[in-house]
KEMAR-8443 format. One record per residue (C-alpha): residue in three letters; x, y, z; residue number from 1. Coordinates in steps of 0.02 Angstrom, whole numbers, plus 50000, padded with zeros to 5 digits. Layout:
! KEMAR-8443
<pt res="ala" u="X" v="Y" w="Z" n="NUM"/>
...
END
This chain:
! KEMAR-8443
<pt res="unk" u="53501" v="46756" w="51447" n="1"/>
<pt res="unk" u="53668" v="46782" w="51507" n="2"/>
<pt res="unk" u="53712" v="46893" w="51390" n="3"/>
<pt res="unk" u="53572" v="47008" w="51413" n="4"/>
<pt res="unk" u="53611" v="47017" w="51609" n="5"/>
<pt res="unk" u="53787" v="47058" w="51574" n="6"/>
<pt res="unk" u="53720" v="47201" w="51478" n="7"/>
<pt res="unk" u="53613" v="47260" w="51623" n="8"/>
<pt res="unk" u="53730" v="47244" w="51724" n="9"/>
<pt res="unk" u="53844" v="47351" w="51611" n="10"/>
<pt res="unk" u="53694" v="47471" w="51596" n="11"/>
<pt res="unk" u="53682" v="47486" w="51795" n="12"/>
<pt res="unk" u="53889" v="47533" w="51810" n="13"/>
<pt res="unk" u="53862" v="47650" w="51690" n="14"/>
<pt res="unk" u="53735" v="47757" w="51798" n="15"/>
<pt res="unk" u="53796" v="47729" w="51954" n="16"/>
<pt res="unk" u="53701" v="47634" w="52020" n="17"/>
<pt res="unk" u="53822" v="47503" w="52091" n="18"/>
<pt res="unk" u="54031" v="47495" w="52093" n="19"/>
<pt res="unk" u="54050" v="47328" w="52069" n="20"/>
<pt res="unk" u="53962" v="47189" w="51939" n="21"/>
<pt res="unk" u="53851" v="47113" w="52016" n="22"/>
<pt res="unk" u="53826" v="46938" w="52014" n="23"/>
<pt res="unk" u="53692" v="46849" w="51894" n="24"/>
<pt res="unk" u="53575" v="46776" w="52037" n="25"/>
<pt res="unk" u="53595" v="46952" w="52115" n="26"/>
<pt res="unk" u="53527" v="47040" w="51952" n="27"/>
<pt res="unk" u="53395" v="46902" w="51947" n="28"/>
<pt res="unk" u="53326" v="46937" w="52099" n="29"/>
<pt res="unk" u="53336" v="47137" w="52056" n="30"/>
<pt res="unk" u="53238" v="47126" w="51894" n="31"/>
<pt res="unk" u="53102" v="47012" w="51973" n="32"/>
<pt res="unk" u="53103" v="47146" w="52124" n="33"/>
<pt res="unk" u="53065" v="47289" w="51985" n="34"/>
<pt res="unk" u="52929" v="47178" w="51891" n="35"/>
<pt res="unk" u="52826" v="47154" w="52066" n="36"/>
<pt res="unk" u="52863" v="47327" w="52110" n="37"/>
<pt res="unk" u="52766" v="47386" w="51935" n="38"/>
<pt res="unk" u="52641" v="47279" w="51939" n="39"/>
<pt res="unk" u="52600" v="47369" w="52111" n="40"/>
<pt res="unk" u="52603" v="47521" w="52051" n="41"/>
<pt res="unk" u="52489" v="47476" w="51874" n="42"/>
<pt res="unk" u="52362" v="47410" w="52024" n="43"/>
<pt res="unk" u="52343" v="47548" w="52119" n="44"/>
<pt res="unk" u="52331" v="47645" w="51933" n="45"/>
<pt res="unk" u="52182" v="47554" w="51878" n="46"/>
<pt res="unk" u="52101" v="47563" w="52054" n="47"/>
<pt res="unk" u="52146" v="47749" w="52051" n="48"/>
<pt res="unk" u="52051" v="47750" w="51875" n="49"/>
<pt res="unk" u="51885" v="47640" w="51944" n="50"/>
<pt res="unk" u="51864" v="47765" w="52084" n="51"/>
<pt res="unk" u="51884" v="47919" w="51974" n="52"/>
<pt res="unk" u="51763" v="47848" w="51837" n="53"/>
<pt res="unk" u="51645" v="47803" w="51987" n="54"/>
<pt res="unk" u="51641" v="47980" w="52050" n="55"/>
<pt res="unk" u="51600" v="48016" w="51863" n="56"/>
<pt res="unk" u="51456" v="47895" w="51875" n="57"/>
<pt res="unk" u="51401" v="47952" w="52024" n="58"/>
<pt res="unk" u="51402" v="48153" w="51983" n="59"/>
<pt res="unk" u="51304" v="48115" w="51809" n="60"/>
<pt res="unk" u="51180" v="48039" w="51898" n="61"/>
<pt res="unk" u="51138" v="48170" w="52033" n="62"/>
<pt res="unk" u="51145" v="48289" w="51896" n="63"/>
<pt res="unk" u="51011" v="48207" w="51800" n="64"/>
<pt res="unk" u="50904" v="48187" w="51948" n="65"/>
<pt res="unk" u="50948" v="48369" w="52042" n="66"/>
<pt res="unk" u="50833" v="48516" w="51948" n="67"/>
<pt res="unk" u="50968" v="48644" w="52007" n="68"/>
<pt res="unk" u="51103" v="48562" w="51934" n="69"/>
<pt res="unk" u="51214" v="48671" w="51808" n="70"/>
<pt res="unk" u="51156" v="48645" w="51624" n="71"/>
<pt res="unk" u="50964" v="48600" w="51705" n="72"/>
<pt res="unk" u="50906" v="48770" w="51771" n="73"/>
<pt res="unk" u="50932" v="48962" w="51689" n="74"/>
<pt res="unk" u="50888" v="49107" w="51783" n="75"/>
<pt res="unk" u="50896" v="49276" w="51708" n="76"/>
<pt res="unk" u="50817" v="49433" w="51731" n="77"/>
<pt res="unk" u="50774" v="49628" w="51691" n="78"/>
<pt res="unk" u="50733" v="49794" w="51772" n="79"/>
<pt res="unk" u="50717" v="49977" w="51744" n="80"/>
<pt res="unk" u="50707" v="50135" w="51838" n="81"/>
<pt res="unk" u="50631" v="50291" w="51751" n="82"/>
<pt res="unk" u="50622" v="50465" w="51806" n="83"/>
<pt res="unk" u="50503" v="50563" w="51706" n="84"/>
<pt res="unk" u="50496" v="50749" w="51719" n="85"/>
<pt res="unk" u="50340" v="50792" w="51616" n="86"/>
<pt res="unk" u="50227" v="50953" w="51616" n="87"/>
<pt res="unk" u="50046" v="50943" w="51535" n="88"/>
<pt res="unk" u="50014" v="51090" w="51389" n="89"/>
<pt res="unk" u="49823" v="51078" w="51438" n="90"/>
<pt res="unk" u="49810" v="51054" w="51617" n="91"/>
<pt res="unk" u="49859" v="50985" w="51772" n="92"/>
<pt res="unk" u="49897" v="50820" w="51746" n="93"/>
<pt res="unk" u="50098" v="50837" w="51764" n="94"/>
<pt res="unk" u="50204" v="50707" w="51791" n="95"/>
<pt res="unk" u="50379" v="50738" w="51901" n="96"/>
<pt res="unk" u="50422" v="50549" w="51979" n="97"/>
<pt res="unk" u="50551" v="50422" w="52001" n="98"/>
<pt res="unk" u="50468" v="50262" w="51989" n="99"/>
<pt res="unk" u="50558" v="50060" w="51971" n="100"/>
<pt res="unk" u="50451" v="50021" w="51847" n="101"/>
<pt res="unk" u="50457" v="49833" w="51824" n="102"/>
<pt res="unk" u="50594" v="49721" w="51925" n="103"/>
<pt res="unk" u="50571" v="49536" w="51831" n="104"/>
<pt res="unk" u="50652" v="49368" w="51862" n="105"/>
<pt res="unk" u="50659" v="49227" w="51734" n="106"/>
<pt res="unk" u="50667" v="49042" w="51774" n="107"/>
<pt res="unk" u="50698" v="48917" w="51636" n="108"/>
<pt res="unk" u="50707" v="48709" w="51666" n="109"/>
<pt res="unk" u="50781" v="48585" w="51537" n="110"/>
<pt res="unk" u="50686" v="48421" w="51565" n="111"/>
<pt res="unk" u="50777" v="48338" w="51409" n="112"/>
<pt res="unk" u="50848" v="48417" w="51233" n="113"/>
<pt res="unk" u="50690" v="48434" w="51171" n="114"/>
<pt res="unk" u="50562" v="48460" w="51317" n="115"/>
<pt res="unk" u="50590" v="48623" w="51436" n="116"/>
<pt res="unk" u="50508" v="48763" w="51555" n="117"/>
<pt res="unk" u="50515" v="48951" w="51560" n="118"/>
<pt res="unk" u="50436" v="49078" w="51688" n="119"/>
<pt res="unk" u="50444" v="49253" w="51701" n="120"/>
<pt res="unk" u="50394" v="49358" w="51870" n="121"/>
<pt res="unk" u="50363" v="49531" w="51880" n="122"/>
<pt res="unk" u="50333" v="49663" w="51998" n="123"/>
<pt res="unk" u="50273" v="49827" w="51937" n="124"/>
<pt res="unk" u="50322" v="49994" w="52030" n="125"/>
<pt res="unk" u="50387" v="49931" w="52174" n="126"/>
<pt res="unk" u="50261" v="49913" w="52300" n="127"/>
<pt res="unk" u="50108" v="49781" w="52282" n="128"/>
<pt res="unk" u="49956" v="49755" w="52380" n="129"/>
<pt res="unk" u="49797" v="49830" w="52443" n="130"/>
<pt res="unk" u="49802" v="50048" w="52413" n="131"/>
<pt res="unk" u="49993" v="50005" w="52331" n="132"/>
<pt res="unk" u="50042" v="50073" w="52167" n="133"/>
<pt res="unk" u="50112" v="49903" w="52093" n="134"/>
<pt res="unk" u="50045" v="49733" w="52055" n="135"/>
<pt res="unk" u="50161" v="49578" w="52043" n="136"/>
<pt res="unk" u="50116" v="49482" w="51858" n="137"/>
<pt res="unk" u="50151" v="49304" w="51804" n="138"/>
<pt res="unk" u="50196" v="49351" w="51636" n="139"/>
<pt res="unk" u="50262" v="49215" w="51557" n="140"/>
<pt res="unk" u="50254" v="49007" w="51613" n="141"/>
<pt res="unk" u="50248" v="48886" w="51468" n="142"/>
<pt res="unk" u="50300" v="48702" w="51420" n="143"/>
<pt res="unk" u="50398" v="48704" w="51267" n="144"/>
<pt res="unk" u="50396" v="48520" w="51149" n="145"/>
<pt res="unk" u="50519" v="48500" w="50981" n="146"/>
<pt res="unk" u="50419" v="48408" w="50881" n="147"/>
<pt res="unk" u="50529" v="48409" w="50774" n="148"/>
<pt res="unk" u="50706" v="48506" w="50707" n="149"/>
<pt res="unk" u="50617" v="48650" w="50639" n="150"/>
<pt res="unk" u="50448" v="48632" w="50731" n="151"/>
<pt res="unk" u="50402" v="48661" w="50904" n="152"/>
<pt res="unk" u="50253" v="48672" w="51010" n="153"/>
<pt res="unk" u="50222" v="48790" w="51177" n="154"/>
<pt res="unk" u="50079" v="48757" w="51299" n="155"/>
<pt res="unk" u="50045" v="48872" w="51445" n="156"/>
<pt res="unk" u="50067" v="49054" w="51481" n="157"/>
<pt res="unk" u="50145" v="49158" w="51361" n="158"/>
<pt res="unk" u="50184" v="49330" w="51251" n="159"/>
<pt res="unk" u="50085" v="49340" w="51121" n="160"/>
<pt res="unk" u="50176" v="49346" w="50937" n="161"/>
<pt res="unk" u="50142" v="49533" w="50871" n="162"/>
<pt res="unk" u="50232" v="49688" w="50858" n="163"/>
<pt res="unk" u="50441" v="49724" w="50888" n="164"/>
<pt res="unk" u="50425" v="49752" w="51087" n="165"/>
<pt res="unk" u="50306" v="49627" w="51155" n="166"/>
<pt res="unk" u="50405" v="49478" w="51147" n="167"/>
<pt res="unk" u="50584" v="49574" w="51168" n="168"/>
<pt res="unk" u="50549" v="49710" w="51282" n="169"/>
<pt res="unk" u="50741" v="49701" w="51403" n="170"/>
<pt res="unk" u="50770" v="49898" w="51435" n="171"/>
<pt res="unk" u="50930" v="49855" w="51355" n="172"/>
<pt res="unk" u="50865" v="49799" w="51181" n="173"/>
<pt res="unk" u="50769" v="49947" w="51129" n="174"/>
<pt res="unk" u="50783" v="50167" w="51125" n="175"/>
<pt res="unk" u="50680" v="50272" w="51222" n="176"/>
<pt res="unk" u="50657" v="50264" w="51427" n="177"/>
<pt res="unk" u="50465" v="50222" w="51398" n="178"/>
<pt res="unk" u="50399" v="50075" w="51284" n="179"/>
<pt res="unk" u="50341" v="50176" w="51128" n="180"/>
<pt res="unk" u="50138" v="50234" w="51137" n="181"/>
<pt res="unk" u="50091" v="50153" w="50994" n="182"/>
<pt res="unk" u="50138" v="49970" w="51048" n="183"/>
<pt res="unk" u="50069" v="50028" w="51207" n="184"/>
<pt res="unk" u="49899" v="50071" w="51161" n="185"/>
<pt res="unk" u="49845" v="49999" w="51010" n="186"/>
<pt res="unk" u="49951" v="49798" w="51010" n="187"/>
<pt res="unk" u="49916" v="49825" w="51181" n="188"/>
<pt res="unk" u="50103" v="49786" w="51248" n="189"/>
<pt res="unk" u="50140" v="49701" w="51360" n="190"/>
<pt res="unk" u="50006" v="49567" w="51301" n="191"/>
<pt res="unk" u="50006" v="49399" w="51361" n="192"/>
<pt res="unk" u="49882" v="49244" w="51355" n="193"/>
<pt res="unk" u="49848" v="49055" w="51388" n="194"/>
<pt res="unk" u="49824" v="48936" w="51256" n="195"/>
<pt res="unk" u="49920" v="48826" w="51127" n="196"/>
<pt res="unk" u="50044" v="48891" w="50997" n="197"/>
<pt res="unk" u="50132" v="48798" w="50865" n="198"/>
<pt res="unk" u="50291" v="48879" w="50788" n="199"/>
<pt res="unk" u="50418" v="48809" w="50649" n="200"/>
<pt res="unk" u="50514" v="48855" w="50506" n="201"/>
<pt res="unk" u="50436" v="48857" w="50314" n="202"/>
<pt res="unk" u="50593" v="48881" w="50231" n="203"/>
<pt res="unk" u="50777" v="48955" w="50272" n="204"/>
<pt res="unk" u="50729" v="49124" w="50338" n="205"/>
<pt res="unk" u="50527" v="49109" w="50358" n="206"/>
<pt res="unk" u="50442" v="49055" w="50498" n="207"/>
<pt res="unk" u="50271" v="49049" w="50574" n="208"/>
<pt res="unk" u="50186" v="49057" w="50721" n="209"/>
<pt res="unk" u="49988" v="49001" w="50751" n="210"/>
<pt res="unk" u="49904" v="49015" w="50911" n="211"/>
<pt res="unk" u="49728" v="48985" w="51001" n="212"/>
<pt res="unk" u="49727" v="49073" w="51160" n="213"/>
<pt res="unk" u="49616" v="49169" w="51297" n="214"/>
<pt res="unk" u="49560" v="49323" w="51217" n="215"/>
<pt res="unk" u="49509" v="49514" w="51260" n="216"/>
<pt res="unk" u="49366" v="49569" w="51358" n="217"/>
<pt res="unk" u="49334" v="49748" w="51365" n="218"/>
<pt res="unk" u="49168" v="49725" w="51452" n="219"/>
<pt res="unk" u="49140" v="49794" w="51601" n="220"/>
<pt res="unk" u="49023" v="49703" w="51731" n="221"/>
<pt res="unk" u="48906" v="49681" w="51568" n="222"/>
<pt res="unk" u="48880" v="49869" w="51552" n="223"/>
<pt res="unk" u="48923" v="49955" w="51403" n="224"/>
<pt res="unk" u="49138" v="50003" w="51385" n="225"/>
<pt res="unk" u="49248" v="50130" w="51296" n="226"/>
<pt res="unk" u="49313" v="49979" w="51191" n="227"/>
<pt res="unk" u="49495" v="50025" w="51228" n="228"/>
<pt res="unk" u="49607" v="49901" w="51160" n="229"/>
<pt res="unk" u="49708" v="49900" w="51306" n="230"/>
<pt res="unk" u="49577" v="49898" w="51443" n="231"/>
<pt res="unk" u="49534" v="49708" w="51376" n="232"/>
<pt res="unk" u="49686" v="49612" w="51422" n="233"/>
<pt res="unk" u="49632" v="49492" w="51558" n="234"/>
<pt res="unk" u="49802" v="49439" w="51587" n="235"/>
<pt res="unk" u="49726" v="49245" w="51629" n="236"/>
<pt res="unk" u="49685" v="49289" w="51782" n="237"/>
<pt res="unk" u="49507" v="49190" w="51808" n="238"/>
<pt res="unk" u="49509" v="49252" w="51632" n="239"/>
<pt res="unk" u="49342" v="49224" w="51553" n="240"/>
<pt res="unk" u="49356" v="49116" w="51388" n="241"/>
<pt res="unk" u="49175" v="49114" w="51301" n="242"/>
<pt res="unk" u="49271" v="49189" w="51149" n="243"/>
<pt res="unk" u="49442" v="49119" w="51114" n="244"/>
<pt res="unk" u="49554" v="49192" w="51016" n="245"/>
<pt res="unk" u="49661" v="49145" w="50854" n="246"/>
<pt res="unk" u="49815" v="49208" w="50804" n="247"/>
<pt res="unk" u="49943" v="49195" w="50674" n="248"/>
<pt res="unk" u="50127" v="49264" w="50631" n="249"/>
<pt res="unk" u="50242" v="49259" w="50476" n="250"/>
<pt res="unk" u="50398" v="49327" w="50499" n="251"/>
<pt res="unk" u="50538" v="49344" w="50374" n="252"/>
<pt res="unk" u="50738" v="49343" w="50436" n="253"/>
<pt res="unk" u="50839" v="49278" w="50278" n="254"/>
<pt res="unk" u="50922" v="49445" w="50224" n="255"/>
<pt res="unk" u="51046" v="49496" w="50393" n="256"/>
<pt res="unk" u="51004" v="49632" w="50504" n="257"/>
<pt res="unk" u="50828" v="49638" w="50429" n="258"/>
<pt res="unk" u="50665" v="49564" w="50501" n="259"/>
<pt res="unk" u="50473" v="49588" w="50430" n="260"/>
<pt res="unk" u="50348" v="49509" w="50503" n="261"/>
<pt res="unk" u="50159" v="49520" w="50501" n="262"/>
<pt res="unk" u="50011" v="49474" w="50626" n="263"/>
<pt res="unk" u="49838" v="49446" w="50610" n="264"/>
<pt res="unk" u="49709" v="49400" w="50756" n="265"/>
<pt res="unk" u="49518" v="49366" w="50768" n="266"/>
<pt res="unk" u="49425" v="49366" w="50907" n="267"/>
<pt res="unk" u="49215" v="49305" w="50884" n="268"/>
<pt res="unk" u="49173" v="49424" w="51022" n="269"/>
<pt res="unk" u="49283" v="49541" w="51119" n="270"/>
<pt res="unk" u="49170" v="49581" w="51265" n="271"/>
<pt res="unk" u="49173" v="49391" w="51298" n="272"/>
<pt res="unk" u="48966" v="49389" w="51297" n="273"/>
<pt res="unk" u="48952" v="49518" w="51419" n="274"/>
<pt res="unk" u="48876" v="49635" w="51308" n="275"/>
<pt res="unk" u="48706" v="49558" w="51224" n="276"/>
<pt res="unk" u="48776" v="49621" w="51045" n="277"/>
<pt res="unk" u="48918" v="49557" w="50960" n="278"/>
<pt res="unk" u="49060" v="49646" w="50953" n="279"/>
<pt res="unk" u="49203" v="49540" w="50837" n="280"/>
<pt res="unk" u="49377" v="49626" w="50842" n="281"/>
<pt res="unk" u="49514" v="49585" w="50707" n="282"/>
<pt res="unk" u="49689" v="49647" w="50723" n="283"/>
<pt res="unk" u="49822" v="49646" w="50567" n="284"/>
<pt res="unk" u="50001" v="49711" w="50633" n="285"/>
<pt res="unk" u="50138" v="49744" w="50531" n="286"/>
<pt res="unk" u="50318" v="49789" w="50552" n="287"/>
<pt res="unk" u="50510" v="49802" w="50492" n="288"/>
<pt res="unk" u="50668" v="49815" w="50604" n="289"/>
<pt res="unk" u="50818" v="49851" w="50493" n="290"/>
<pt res="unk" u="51017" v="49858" w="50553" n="291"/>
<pt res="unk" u="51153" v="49889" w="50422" n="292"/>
<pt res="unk" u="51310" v="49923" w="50514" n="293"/>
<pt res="unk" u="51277" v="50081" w="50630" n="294"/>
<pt res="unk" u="51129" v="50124" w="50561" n="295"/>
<pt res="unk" u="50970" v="50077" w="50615" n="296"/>
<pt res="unk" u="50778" v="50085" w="50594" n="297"/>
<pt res="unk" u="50624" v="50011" w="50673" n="298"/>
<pt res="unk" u="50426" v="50036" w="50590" n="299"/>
<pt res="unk" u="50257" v="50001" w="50634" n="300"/>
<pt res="unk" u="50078" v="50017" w="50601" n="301"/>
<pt res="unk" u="49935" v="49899" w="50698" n="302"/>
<pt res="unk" u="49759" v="49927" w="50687" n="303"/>
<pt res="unk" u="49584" v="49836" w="50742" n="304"/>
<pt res="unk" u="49413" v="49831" w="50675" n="305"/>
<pt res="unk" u="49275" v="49809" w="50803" n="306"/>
<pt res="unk" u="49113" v="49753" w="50724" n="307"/>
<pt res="unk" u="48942" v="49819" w="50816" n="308"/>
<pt res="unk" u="48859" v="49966" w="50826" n="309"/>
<pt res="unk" u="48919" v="49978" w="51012" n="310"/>
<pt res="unk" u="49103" v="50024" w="50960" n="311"/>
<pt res="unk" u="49042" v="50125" w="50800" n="312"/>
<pt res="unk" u="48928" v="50226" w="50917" n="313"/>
<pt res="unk" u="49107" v="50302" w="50999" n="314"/>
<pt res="unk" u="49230" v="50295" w="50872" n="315"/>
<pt res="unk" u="49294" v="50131" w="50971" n="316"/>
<pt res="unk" u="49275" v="50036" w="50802" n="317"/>
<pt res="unk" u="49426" v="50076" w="50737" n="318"/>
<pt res="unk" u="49599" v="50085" w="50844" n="319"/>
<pt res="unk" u="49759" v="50118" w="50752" n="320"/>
<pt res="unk" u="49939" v="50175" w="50749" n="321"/>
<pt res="unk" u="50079" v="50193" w="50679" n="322"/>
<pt res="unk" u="50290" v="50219" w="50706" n="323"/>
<pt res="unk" u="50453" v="50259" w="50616" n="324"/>
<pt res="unk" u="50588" v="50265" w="50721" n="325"/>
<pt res="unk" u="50788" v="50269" w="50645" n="326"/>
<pt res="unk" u="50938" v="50258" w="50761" n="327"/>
<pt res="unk" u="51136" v="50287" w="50741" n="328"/>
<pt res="unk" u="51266" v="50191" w="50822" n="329"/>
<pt res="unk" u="51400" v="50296" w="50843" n="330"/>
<pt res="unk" u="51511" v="50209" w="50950" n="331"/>
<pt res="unk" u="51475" v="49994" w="51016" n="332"/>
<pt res="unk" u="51426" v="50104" w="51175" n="333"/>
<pt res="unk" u="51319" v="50259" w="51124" n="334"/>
<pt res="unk" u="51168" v="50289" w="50976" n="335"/>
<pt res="unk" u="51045" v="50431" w="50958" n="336"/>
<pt res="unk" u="50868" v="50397" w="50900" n="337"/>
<pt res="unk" u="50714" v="50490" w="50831" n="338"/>
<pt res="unk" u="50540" v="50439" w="50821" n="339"/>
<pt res="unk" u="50390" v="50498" w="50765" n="340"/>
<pt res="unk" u="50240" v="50429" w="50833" n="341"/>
<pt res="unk" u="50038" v="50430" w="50793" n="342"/>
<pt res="unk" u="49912" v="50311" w="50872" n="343"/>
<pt res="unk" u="49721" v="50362" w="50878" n="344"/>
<pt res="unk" u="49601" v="50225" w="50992" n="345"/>
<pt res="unk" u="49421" v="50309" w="50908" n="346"/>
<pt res="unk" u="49475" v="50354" w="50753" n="347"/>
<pt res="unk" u="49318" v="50269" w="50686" n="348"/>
<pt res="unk" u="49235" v="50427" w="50722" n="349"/>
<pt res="unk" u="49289" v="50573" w="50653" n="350"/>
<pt res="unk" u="49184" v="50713" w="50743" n="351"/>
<pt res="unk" u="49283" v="50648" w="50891" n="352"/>
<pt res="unk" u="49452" v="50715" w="50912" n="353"/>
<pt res="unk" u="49560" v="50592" w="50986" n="354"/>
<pt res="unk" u="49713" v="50570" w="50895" n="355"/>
<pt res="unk" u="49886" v="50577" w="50971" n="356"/>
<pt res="unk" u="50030" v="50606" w="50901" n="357"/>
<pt res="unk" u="50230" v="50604" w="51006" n="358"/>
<pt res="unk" u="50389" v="50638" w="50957" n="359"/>
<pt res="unk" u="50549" v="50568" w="51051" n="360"/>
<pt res="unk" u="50726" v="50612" w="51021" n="361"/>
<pt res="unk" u="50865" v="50550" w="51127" n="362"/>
<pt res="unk" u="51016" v="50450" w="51150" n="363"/>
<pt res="unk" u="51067" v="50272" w="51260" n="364"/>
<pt res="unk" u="51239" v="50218" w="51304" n="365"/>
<pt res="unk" u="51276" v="50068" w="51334" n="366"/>
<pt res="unk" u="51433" v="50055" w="51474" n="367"/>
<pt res="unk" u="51397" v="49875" w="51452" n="368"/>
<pt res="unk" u="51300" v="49785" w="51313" n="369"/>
<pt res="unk" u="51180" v="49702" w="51446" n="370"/>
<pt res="unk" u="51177" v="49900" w="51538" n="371"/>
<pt res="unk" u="51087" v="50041" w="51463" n="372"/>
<pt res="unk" u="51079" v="50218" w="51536" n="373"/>
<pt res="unk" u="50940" v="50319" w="51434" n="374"/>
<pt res="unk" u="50904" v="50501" w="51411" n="375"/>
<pt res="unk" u="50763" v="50584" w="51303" n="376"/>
<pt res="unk" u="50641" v="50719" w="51286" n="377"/>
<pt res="unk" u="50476" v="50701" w="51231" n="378"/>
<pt res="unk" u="50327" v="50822" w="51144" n="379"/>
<pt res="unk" u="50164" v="50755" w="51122" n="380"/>
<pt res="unk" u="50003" v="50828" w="51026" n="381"/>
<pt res="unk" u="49828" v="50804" w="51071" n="382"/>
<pt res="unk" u="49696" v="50837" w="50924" n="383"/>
<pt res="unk" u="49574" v="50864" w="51072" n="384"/>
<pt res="unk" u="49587" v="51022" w="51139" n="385"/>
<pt res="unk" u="49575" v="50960" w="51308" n="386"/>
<pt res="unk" u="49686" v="50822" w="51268" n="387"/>
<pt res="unk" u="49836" v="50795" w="51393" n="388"/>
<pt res="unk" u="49999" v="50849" w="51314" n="389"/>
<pt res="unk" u="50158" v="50793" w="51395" n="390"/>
<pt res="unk" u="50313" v="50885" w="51380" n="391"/>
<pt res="unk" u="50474" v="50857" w="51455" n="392"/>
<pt res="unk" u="50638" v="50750" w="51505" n="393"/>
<pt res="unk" u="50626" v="50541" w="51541" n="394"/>
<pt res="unk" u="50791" v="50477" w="51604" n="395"/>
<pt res="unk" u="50817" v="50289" w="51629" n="396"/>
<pt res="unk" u="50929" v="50139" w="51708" n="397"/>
<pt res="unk" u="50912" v="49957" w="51648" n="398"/>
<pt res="unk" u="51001" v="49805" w="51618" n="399"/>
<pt res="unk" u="50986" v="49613" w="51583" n="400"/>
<pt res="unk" u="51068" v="49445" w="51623" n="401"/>
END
């Protein structure tokens, strides 16, 4: 003991820290001095370290019980303006407007890893309400359940699985200032419905989606109806459900940068018993969306069969269409496109002439991935004489976060 004090002490000349040796007793009393003076300081370390891991504590569990809290809640959204400068080739049914087409807000809740919400809000030109040209749209609000790791199951309001834009439709994510006609009027895009819908893998690269949902009623007050596709969709609003409909997808993603898919739907009756006669309706979609470095190119055909002589009468049994549309990236900010479109919603009958056909050429650029500035002319055909044929310049703004 008295040799290791000597050494202190030694140690303690040597820095300075006193001129003369101290006695024994004196460095005694200074080492027990610096033992209580660290065991203060490892005291107030640990209580430092309870109150910090309390805070912790405390946080975590406001976050689990606060819906805003970061990681809980997502909220995203979309919106486009167009300005469409269009004459008609047969008449007067010209189009020169600016118009915000759709303004939507998403909002998304995480109850747990495998259980969550998603909504999706839309106004529609702007203005909405009685003699306004808009209407605001619940387009989207679903529970989604993992049932599993490759299987899920959504319940609620949602997009129904068919065709390339109706489930991805940003302004950002596609060519062309207007959704393409043929999606438009024959899927009919946007589509949504209320129901059940089970979705999971198969294997690496195939999955499926199966659905019973509201269906299509093109009836009108229970008097006879053009049967136009898109003049059914009831968008579940006291949506009439004597005829459900059933729905299934396979889609195919294991090569990169190339999707198939195809859709089928029946529906018993698409006038939901309005109209005494039956009138069944089954769609088969099919489509391919392709991207190999800067090159691009996006294809579809859809068509329906309407059973009943009420939709052979017009033509109405038979709505189809189809798309080809490739694209070039030339820079990360700027492609071109072309597409050739032809969609036809009687061509059941041929004595009527009611095919379309459009062509768009144009080019996007992209000043930021999620920001799209469009510009593109159209030229469309009418097989009817007195068809409307719009010509002319669409320019667009969009974006999405």
């Amino acid at each position: 003991m008295k040799f290791k004090l000597t050494l202190i002490a030694a140690s303690l000349m040597a820095a300075g820290v006193a001129t003369a040796a101290p006695s024994n007793d004196e460095l005694y009393s200074m080492i027990q001095q610096l033992k209580a003076e660290n065991a203060a300081l490892k005291n107030q370390v640990d209580a430092s370290d309870q109150a910090v891991e309390a805070v912790v504590v405390q946080a975590e569990a406001m976050a689990s019980n606060n819906p805003f809290a970061a990681g809980n809640v997502s909220i995203g959204g979309y919106g486009e303006l167009h300005y469409n400068n269009l004459d008609d080739q047969n008449g007067t049914k010209d189009k020169d407007a600016v118009d915000f087409h759709r303004f939507v807000l998403f909002f998304g809740h995480e109850f747990s890893d495998d259980l969550r919400f998603f909504s999706e809000l839309e106004i529609e030109h702007s203005l909405a309400g009685e003699g306004k040209p808009g209407e605001v749209e619940l387009e989207q609000a679903y529970i989604q359940y993992d049932m599993s790791d490759h299987n899920t199951v959504t319940g609620g309001l949602f997009l129904m699985p068919v065709g390339i834009l109706n489930e991805t439709h940003e302004p950002d994510s596609f060519y062309g200032t207007e959704r393409n006609p043929v999606e438009k009027n024959i899927i009919p895009a946007t589509w949504w419905e209320a129901g059940l819908m089970f979705s999971g893998d198969l294997a690496p690269g195939l999955r499926y989606d199966v659905a019973v949902t509201s269906g299509l009623d093109v009836s009108k007050k229970g008097t006879k109806t053009s049967f136009k596709i898109r003049d059914g969709r009831q968008k579940v609003a006291k949506a009439q459900a004597n005829d459900l409909a059933y729905t299934g997808r396979i889609k195919w993603t294991a090569m990169p940068g190339v999707t198939l898919a195809a859709t089928m739907q029946y529906q018993d009756n698409i006038t939901q018993g309005n109209i005494a006669e039956s009138a069944e309706a089954t769609l088969f979609e099919t489509h391919a969306v392709i991207e190999q470095g800067n090159f691009g190119l996006r294809a579809l055909y859809a068509t329906w069969d309407l059973e009943g002589d009420a939709p052979k009468l017009t033509g109405y049994d038979e709505q189809t269409g189809w798309y080809v549309e490739p694209s070039y990236r030339i820079s990360q900010n700027l492609g071109v496109f072309a597409r050739y479109s032809e969609w036809d919603n009687q061509a059941g009958l041929s004595s009527v002439k009611s095919e379309m056909e459009q062509i768009d050429v144009g080019v996007n650029w992209w000043p930021h991935k999620n920001v799209v500035v469009k510009v593109d002319y159209q030229i469309q055909d009418a097989e009817k004489a007195t068809g409307t044929e719009l010509d002319g310049m669409n320019i667009g703004i969009g974006y999405s976060f």
